[in-house]
C-alpha positions in Angstrom: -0.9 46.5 -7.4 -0.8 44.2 -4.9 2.8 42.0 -3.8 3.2 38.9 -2.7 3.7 38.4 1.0 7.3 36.5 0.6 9.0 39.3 -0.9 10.4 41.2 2.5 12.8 43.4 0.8 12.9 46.4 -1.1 14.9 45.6 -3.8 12.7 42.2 -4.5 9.4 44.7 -4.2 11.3 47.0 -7.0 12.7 43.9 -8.7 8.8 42.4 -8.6 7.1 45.6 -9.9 9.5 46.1 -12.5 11.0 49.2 -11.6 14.2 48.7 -12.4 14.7 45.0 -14.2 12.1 44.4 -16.8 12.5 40.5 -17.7 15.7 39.5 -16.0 16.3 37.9 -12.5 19.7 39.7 -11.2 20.3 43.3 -10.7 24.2 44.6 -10.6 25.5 44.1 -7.5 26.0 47.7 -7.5 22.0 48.4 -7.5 21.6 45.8 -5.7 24.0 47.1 -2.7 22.2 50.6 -3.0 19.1 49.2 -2.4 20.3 47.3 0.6 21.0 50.7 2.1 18.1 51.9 1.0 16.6 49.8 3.1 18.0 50.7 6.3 16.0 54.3 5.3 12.8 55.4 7.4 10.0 54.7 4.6 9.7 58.6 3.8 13.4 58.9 2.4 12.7 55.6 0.4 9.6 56.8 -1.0 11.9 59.9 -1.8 14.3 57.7 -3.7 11.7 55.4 -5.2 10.2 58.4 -6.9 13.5 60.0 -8.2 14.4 56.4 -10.0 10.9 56.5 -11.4 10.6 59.7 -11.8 14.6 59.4 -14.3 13.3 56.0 -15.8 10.4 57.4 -17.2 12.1 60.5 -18.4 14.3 58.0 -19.9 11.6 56.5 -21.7 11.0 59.8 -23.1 13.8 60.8 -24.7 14.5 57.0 -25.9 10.7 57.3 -27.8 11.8 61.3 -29.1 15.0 60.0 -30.3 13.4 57.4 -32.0 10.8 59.9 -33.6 13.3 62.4 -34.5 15.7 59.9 -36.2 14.6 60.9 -40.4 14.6 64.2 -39.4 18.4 64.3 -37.8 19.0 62.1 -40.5 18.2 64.4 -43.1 19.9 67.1 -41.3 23.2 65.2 -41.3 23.5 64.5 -44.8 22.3 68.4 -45.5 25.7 69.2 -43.4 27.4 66.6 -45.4 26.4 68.2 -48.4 27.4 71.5 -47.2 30.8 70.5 -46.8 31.4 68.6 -50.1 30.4 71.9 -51.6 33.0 73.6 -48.9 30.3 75.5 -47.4 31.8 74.7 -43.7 34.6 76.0 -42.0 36.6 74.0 -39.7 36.3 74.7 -35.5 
């Protein structure tokens, strides 16, 4: 991918790919700060960095999709332990 020439900073290269805000202009000032620092980083620990965010976004995006393919099944798991205890098949911990 290519980036335009005018953004000079990390976090606007990030912000630009969409890293790390998909659709929005502002980041928290918190991310915003960390980038900043990042920043000041030779370009072998921010490559470092870079891939750890990526590297937890897209396992974010993993578990969001397997959540959301799992959902009848926990749902039909939680109404069997519902069942169970109307029927005073549990115990209490």
């Amino acid at each position: 991918m290519l980036i335009p020439s005018d953004l000079k900073t990390l976090s606007q290269v990030w912000l630009f790919k969409g890293l790390i805000v998909k659709g929005c202009d502002v980041m928290t000032s918190m991310l915003e700060k960390a980038f900043k620092e990042a920043e000041k980083l030779p370009d072998l620990e921010q490559n470092i960095i870079a891939k750890q965010i990526l590297k937890e976004l897209s396992a974010e995006k993993k578990w969001d999709k397997l959540f959301a393919e799992s959902e009848d099944v926990l749902s039909m798991l939680a109404d069997e332990a519902l069942d169970d205890h109307k029927k005073g098949k549990t115990t209490p911990l």
